[in-house]
mmCIF file of the N, C-alpha and C atoms, coordinates in Angstrom:
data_MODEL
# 
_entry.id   MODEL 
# 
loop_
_atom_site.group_PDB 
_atom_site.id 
_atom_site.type_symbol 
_atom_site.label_atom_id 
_atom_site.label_alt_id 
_atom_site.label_comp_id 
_atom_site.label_asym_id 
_atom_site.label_entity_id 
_atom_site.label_seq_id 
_atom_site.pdbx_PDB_ins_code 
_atom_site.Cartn_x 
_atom_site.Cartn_y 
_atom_site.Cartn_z 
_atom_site.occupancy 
_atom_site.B_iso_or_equiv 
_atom_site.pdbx_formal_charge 
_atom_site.auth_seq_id 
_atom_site.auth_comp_id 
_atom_site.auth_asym_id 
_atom_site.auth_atom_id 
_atom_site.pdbx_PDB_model_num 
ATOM 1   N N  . UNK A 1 1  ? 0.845  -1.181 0.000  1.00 0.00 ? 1  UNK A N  1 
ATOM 2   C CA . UNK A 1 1  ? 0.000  0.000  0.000  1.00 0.00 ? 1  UNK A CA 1 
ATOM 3   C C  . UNK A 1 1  ? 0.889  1.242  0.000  1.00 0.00 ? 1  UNK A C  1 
ATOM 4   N N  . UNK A 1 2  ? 0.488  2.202  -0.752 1.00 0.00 ? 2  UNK A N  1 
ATOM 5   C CA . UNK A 1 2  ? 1.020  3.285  -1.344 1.00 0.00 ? 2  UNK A CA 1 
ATOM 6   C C  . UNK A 1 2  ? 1.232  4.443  0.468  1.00 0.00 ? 2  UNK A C  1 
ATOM 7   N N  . UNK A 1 3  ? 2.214  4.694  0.768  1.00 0.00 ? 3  UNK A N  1 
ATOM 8   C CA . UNK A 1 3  ? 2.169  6.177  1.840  1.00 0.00 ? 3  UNK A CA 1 
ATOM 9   C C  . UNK A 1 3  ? 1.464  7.128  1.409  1.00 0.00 ? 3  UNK A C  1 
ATOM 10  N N  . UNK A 1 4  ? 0.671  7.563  1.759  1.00 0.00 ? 4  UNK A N  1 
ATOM 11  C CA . UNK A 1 4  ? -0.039 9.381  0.956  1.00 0.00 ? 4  UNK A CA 1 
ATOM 12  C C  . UNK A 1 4  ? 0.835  10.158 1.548  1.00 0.00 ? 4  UNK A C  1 
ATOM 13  N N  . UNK A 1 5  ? 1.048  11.646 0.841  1.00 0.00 ? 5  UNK A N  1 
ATOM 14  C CA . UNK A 1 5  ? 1.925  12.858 1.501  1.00 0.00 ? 5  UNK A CA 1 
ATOM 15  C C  . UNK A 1 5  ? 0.990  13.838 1.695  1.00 0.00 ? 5  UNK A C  1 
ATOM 16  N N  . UNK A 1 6  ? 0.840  14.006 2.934  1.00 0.00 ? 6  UNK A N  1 
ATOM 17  C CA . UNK A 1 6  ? -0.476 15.282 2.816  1.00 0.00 ? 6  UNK A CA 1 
ATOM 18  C C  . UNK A 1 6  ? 0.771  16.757 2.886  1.00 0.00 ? 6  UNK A C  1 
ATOM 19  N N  . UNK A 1 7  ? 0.134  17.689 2.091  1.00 0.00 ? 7  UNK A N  1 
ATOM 20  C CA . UNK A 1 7  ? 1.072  18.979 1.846  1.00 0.00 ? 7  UNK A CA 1 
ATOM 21  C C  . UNK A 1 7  ? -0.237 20.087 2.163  1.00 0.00 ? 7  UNK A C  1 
ATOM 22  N N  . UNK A 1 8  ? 0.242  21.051 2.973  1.00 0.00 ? 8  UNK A N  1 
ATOM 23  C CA . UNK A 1 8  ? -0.866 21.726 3.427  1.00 0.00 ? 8  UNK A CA 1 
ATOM 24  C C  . UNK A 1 8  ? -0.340 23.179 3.560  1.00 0.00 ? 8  UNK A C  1 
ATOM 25  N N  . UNK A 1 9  ? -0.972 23.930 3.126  1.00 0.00 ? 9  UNK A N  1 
ATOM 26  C CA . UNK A 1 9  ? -0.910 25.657 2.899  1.00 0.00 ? 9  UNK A CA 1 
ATOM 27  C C  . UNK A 1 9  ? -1.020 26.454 3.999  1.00 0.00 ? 9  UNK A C  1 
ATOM 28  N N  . UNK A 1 10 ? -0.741 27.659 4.761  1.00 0.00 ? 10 UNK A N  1 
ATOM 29  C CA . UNK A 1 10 ? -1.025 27.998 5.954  1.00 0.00 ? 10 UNK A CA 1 
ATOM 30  C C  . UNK A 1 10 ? -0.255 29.382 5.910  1.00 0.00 ? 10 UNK A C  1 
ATOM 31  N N  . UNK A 1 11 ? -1.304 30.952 5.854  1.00 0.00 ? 11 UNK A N  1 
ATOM 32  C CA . UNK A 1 11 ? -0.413 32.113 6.065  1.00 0.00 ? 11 UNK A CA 1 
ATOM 33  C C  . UNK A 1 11 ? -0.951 32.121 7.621  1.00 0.00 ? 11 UNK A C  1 
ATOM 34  N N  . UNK A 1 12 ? 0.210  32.384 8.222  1.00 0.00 ? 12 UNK A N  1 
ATOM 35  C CA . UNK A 1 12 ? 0.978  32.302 9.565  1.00 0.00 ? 12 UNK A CA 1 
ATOM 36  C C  . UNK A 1 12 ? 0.750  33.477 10.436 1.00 0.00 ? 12 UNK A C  1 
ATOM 37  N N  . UNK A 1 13 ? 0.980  34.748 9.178  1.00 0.00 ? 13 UNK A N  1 
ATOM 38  C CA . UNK A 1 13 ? 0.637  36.172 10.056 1.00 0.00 ? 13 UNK A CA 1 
ATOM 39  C C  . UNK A 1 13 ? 1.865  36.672 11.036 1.00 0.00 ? 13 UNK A C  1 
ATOM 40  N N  . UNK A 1 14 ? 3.173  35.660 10.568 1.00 0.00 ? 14 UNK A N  1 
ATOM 41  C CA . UNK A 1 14 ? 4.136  36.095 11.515 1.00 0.00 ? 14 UNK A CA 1 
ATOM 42  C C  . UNK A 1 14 ? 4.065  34.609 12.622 1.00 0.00 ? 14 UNK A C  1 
ATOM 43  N N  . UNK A 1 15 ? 5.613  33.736 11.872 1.00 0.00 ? 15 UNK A N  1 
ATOM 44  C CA . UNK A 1 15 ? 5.402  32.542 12.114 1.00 0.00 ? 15 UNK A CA 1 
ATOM 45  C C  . UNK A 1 15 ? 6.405  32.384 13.603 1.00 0.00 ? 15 UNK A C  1 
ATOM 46  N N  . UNK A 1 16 ? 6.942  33.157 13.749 1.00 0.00 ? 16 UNK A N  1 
ATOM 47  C CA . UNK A 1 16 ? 7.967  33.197 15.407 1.00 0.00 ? 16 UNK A CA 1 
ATOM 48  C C  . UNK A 1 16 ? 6.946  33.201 16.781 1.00 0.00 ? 16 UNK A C  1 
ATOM 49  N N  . UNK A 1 17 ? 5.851  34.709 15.906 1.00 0.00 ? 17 UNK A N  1 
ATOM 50  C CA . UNK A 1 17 ? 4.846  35.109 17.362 1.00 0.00 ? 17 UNK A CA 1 
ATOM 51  C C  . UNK A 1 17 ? 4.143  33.900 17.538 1.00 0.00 ? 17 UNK A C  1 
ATOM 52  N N  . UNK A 1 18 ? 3.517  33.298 16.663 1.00 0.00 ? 18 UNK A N  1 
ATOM 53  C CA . UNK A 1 18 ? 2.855  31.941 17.264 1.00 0.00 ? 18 UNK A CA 1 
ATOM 54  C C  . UNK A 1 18 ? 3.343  30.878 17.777 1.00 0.00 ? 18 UNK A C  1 
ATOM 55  N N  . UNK A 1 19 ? 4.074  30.412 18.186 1.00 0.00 ? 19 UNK A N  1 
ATOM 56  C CA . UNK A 1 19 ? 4.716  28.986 18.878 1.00 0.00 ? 19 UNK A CA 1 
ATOM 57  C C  . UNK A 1 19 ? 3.378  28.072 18.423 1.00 0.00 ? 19 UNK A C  1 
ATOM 58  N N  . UNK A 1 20 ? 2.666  28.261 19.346 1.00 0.00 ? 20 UNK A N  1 
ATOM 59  C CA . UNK A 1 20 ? 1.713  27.128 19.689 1.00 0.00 ? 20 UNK A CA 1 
ATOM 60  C C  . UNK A 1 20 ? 0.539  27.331 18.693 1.00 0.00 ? 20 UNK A C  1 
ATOM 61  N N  . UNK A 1 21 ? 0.369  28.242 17.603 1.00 0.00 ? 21 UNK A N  1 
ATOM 62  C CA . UNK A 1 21 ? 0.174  27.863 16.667 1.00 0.00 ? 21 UNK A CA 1 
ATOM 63  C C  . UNK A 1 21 ? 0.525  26.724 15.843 1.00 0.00 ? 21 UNK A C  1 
ATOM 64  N N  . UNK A 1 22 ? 1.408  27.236 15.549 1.00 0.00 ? 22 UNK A N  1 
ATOM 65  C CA . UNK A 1 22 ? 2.139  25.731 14.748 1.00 0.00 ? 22 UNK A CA 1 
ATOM 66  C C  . UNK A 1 22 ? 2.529  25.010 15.046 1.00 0.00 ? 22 UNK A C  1 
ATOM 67  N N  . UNK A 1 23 ? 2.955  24.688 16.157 1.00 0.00 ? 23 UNK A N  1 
ATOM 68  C CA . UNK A 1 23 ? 2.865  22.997 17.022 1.00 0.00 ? 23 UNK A CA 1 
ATOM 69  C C  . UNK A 1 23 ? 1.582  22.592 17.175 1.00 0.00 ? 23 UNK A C  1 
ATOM 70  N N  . UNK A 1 24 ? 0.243  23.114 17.009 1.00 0.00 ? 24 UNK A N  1 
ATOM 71  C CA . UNK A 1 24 ? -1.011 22.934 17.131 1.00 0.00 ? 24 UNK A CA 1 
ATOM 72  C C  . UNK A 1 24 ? -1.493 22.727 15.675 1.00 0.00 ? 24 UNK A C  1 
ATOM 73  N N  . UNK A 1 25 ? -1.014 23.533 14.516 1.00 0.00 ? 25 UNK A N  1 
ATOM 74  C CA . UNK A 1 25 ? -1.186 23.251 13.038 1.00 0.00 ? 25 UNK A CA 1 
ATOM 75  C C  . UNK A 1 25 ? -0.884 21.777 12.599 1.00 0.00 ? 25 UNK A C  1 
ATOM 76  N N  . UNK A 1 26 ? 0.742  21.735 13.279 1.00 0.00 ? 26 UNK A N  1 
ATOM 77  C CA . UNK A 1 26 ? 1.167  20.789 12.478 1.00 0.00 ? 26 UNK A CA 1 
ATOM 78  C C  . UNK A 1 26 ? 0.962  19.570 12.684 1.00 0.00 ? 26 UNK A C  1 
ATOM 79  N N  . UNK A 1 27 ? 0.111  19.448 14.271 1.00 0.00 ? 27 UNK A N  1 
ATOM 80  C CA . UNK A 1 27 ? -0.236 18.231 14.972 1.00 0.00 ? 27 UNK A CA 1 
ATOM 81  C C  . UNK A 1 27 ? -1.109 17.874 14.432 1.00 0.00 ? 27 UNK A C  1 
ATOM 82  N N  . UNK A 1 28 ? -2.272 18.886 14.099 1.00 0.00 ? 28 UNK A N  1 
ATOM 83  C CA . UNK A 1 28 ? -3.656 18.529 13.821 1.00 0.00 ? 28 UNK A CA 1 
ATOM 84  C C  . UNK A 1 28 ? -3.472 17.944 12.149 1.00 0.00 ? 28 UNK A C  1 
ATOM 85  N N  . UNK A 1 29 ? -2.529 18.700 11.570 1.00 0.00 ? 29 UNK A N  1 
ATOM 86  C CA . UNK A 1 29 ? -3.016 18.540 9.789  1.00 0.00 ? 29 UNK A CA 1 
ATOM 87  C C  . UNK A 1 29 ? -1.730 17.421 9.698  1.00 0.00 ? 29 UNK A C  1 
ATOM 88  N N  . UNK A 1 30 ? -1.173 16.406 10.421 1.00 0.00 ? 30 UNK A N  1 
ATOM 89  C CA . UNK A 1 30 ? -0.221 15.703 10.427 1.00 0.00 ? 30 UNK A CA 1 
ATOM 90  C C  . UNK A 1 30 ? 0.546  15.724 8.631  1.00 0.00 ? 30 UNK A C  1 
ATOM 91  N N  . UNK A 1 31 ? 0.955  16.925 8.680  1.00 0.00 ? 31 UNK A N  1 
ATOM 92  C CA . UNK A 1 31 ? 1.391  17.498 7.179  1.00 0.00 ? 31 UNK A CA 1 
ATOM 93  C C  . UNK A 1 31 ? 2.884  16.759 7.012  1.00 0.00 ? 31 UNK A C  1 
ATOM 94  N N  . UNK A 1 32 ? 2.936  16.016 6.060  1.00 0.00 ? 32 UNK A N  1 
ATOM 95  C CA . UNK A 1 32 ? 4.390  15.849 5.524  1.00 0.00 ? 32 UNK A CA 1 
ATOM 96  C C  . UNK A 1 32 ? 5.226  17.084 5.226  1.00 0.00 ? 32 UNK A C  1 
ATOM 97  N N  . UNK A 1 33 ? 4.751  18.209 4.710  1.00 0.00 ? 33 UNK A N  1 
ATOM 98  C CA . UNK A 1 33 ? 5.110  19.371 4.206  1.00 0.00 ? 33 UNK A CA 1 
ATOM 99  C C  . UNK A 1 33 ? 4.207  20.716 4.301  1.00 0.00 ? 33 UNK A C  1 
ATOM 100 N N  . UNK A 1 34 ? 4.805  21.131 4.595  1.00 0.00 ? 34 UNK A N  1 
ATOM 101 C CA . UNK A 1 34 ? 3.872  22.484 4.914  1.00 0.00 ? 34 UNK A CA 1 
ATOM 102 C C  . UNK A 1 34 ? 4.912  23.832 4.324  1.00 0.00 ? 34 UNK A C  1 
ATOM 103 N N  . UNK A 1 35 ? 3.315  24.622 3.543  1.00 0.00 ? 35 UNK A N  1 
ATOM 104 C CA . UNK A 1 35 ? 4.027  25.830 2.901  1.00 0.00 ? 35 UNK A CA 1 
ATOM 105 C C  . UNK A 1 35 ? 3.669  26.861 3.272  1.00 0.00 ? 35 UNK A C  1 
ATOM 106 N N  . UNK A 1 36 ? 4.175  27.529 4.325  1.00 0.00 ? 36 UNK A N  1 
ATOM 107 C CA . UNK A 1 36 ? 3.777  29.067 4.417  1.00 0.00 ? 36 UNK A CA 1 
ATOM 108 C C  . UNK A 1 36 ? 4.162  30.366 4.006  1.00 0.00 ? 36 UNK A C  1 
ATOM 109 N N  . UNK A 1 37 ? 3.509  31.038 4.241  1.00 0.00 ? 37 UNK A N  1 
ATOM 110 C CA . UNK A 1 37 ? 3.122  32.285 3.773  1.00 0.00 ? 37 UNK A CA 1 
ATOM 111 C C  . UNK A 1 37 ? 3.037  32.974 4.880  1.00 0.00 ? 37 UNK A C  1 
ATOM 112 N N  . UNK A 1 38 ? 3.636  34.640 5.057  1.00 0.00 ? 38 UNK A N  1 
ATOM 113 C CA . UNK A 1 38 ? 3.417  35.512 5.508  1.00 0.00 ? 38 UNK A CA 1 
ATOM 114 C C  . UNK A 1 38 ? 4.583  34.959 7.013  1.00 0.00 ? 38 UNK A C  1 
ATOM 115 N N  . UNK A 1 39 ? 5.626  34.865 6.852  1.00 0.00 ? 39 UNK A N  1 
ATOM 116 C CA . UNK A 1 39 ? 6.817  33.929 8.197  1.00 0.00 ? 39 UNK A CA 1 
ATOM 117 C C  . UNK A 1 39 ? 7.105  35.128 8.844  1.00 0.00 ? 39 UNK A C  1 
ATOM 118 N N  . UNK A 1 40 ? 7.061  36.532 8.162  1.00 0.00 ? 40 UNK A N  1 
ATOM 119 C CA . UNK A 1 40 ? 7.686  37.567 9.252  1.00 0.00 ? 40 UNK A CA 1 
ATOM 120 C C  . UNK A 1 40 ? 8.924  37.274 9.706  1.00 0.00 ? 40 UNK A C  1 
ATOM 121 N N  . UNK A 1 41 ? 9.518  36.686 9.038  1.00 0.00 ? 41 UNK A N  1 
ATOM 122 C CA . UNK A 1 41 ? 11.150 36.060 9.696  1.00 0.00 ? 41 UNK A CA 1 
ATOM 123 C C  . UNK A 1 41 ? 11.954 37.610 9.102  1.00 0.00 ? 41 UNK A C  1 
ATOM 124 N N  . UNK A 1 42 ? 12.877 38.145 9.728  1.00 0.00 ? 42 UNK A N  1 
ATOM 125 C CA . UNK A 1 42 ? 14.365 38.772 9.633  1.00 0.00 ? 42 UNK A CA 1 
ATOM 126 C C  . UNK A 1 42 ? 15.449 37.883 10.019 1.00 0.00 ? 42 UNK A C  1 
ATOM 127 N N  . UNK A 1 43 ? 16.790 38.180 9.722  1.00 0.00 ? 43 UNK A N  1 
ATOM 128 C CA . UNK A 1 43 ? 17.836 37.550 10.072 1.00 0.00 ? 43 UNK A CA 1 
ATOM 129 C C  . UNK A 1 43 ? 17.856 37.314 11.712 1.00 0.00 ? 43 UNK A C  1 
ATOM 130 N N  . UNK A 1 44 ? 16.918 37.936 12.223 1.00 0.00 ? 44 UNK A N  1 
ATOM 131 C CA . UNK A 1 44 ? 17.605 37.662 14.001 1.00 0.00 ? 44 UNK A CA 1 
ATOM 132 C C  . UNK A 1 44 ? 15.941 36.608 14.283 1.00 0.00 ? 44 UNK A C  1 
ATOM 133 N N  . UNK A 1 45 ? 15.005 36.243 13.742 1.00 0.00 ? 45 UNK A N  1 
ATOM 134 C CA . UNK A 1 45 ? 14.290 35.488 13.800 1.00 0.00 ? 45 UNK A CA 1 
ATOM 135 C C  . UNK A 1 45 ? 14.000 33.982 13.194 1.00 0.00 ? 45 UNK A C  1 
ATOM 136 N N  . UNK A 1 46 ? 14.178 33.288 13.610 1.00 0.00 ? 46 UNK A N  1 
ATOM 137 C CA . UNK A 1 46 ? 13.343 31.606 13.167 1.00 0.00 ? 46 UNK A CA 1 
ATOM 138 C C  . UNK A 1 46 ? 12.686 31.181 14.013 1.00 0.00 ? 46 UNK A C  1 
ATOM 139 N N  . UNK A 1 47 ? 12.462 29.864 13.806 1.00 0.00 ? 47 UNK A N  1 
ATOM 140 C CA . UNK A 1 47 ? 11.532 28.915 14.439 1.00 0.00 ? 47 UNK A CA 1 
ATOM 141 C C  . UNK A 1 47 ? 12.130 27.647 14.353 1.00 0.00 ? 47 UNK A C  1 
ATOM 142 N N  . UNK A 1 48 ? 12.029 26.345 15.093 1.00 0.00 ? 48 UNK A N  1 
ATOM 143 C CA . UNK A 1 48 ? 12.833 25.257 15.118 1.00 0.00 ? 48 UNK A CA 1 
ATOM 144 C C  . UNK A 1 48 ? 11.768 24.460 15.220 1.00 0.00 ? 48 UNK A C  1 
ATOM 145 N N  . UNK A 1 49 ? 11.760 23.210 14.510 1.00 0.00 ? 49 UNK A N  1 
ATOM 146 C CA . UNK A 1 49 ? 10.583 22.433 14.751 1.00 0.00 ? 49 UNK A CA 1 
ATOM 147 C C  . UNK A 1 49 ? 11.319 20.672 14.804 1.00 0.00 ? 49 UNK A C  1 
ATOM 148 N N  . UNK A 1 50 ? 11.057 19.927 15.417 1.00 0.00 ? 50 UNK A N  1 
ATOM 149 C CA . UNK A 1 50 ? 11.924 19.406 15.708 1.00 0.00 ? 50 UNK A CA 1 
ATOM 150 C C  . UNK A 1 50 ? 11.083 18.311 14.370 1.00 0.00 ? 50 UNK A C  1 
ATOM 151 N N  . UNK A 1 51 ? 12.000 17.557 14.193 1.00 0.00 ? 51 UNK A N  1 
ATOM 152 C CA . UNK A 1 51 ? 11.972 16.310 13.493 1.00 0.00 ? 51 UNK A CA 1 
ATOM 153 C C  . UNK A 1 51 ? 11.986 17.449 12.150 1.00 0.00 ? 51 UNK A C  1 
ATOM 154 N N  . UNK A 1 52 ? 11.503 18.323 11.540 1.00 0.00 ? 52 UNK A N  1 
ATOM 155 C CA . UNK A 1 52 ? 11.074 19.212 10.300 1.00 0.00 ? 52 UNK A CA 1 
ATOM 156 C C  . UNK A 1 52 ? 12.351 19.794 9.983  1.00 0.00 ? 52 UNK A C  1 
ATOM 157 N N  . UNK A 1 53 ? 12.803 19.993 8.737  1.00 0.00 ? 53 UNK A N  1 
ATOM 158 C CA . UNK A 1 53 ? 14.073 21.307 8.124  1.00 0.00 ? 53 UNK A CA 1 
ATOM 159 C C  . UNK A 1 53 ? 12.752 21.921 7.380  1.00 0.00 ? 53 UNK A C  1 
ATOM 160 N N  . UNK A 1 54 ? 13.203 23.531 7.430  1.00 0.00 ? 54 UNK A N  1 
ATOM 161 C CA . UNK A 1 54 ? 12.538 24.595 7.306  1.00 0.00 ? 54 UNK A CA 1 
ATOM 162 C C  . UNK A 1 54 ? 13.804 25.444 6.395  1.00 0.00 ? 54 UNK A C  1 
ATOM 163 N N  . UNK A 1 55 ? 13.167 25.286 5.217  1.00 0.00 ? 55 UNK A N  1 
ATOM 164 C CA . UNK A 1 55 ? 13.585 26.331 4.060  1.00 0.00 ? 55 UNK A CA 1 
ATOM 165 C C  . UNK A 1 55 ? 13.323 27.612 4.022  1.00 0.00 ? 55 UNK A C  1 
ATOM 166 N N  . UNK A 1 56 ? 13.336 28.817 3.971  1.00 0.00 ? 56 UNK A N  1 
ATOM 167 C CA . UNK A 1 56 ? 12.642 29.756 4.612  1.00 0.00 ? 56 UNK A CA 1 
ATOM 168 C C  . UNK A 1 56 ? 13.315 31.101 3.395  1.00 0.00 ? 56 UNK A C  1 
ATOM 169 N N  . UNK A 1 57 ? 12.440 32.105 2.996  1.00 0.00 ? 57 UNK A N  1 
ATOM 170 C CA . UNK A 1 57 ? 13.083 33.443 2.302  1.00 0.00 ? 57 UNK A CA 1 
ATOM 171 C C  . UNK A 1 57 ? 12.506 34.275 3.385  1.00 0.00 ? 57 UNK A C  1 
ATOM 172 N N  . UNK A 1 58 ? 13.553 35.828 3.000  1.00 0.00 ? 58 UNK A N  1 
ATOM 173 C CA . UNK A 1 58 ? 12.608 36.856 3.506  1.00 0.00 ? 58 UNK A CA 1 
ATOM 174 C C  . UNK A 1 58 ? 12.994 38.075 3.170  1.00 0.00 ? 58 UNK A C  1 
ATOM 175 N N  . UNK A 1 59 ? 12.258 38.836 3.337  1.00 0.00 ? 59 UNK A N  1 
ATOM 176 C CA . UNK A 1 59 ? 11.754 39.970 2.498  1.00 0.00 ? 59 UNK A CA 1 
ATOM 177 C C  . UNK A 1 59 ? 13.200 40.968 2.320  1.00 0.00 ? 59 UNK A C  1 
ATOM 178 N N  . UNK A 1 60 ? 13.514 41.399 1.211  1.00 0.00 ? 60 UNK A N  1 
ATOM 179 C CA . UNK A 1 60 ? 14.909 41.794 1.263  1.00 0.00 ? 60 UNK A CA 1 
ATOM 180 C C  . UNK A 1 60 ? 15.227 42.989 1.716  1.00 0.00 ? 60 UNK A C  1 
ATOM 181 N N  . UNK A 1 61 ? 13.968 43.633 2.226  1.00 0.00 ? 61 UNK A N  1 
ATOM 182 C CA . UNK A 1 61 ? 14.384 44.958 3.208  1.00 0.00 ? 61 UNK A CA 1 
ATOM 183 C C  . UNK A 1 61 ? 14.537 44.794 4.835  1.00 0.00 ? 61 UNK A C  1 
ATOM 184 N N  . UNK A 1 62 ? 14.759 43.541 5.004  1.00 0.00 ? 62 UNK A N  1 
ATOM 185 C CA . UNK A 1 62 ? 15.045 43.133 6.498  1.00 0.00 ? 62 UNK A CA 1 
ATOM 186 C C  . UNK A 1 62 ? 14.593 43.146 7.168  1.00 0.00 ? 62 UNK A C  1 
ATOM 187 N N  . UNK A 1 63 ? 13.190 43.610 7.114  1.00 0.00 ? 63 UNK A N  1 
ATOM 188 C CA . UNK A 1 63 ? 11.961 43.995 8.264  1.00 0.00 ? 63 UNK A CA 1 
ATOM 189 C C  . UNK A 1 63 ? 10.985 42.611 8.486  1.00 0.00 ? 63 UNK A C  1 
ATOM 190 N N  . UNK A 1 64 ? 10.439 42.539 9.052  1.00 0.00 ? 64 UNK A N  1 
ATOM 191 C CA . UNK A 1 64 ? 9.542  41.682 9.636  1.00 0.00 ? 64 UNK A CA 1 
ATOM 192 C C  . UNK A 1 64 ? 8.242  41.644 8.615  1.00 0.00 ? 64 UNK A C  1 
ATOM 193 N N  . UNK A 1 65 ? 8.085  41.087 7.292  1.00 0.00 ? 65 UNK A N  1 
ATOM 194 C CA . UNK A 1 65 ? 6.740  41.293 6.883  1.00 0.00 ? 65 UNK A CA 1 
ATOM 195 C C  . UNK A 1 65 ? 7.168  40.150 5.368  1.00 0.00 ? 65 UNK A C  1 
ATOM 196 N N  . UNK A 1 66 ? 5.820  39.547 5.151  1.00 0.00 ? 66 UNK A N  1 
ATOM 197 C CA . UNK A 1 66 ? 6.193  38.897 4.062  1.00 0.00 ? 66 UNK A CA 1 
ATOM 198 C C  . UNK A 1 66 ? 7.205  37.491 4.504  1.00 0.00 ? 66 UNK A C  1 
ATOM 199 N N  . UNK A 1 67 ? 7.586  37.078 3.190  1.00 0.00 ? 67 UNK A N  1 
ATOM 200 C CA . UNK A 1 67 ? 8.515  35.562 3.733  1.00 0.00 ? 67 UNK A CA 1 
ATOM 201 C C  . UNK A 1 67 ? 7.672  34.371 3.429  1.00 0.00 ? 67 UNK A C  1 
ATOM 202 N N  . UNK A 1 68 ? 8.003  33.685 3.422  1.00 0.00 ? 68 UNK A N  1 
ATOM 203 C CA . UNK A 1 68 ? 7.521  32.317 2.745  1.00 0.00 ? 68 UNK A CA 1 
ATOM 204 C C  . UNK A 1 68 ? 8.246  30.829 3.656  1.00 0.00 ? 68 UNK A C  1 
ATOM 205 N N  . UNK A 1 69 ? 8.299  30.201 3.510  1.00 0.00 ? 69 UNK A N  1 
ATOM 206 C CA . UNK A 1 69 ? 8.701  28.920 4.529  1.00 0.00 ? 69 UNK A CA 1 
ATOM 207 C C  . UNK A 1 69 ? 8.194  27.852 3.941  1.00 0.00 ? 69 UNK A C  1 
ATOM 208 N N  . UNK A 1 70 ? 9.097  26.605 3.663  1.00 0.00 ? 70 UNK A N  1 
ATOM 209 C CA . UNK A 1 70 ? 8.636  25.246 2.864  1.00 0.00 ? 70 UNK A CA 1 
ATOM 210 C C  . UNK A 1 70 ? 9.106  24.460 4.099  1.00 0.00 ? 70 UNK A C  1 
ATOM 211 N N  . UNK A 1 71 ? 8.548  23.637 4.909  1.00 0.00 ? 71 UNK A N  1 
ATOM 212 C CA . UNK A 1 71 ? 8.897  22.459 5.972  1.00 0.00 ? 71 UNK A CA 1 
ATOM 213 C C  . UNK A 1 71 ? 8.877  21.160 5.682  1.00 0.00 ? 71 UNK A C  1 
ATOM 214 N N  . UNK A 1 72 ? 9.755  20.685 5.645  1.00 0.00 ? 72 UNK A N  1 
ATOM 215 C CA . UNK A 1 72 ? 9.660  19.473 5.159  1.00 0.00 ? 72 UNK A CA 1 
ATOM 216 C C  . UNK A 1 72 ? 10.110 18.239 6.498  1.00 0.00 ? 72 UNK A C  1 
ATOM 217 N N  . UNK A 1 73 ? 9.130  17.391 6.834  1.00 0.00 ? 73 UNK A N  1 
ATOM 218 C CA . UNK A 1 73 ? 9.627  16.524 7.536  1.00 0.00 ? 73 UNK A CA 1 
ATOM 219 C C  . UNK A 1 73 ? 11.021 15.652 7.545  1.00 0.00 ? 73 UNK A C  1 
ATOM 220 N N  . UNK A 1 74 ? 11.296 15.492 8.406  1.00 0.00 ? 74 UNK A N  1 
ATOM 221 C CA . UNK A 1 74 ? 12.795 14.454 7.607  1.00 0.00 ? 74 UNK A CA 1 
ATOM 222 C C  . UNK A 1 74 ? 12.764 13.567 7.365  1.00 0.00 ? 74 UNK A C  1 
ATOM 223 N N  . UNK A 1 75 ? 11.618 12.336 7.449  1.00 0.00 ? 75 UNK A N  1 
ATOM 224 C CA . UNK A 1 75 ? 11.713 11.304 6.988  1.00 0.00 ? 75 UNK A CA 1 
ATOM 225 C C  . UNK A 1 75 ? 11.468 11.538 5.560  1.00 0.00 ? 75 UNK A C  1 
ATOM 226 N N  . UNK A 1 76 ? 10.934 12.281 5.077  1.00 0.00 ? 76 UNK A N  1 
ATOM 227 C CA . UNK A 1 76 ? 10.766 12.838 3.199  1.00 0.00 ? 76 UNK A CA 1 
ATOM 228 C C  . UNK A 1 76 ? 11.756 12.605 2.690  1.00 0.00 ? 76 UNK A C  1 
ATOM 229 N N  . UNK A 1 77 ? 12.468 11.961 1.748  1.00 0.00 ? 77 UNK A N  1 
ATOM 230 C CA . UNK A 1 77 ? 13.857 12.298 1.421  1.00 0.00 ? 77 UNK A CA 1 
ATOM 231 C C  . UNK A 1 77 ? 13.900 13.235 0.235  1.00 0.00 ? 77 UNK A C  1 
ATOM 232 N N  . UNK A 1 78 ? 14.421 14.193 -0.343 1.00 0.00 ? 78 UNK A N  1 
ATOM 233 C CA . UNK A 1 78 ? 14.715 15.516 -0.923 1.00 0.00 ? 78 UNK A CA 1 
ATOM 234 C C  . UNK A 1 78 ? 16.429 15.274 -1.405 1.00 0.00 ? 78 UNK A C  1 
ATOM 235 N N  . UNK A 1 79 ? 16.077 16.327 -2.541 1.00 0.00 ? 79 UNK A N  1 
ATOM 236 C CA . UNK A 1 79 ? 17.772 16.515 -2.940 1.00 0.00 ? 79 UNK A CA 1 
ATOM 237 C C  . UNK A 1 79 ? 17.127 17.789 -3.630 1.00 0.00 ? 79 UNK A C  1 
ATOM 238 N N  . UNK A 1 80 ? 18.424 18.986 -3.038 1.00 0.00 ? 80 UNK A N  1 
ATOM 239 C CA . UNK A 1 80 ? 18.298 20.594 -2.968 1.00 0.00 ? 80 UNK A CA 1 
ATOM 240 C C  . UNK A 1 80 ? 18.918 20.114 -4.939 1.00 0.00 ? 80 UNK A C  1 
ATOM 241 N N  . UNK A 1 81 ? 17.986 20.661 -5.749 1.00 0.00 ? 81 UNK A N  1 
ATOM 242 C CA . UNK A 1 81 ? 18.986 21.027 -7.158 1.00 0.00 ? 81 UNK A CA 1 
ATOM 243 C C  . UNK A 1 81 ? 19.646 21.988 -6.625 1.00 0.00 ? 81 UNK A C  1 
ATOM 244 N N  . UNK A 1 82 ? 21.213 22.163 -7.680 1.00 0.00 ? 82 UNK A N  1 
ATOM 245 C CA . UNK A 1 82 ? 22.008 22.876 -7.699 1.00 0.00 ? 82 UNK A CA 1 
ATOM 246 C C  . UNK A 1 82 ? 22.968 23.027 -6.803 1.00 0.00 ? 82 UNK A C  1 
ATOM 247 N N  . UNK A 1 83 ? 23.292 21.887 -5.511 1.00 0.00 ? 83 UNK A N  1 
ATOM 248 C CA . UNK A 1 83 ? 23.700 21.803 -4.637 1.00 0.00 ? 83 UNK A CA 1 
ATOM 249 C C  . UNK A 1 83 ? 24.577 20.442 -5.072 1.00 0.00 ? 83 UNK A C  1 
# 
């Protein structure tokens, strides 16, 4: 029998201020991958999710707004092109 990958969408609104948002997202939608929108990340901000690597852009004026985030569980296996 085939694994399904559930991949699930989610703007965040500023993904640092919520903690328990997204330990509460990611529990409930048991997402292989999750893509967000709206991370509010700058260089002095992330988020750590354990078992997950988190790909992450952000907005190139350094401020807190905008940003994007791809999470990928680690049992997924992946290969970065161009690497």
């Amino acid at each position: 029998m085939a694994t399904q990958l559930k991949i699930v969408l989610w703007n965040a609104n500023g993904l640092s201020q919520h903690p328990a948002e997204v330990k509460t997202f990611k529990h409930n939608q048991k997402a292989g991958i999750m893509q967000i929108s709206e991370t509010h990340f700058t260089t002095r901000s992330h988020i750590k999710i354990p078992n997950y690597t988190i790909y992450d852009t952000k907005h190139p004026d350094g401020t807190a707004h905008e940003g994007t985030a791809i999470i990928i569980k680690n049992s997924i296996k992946r290969r970065l092109h161009g690497h």
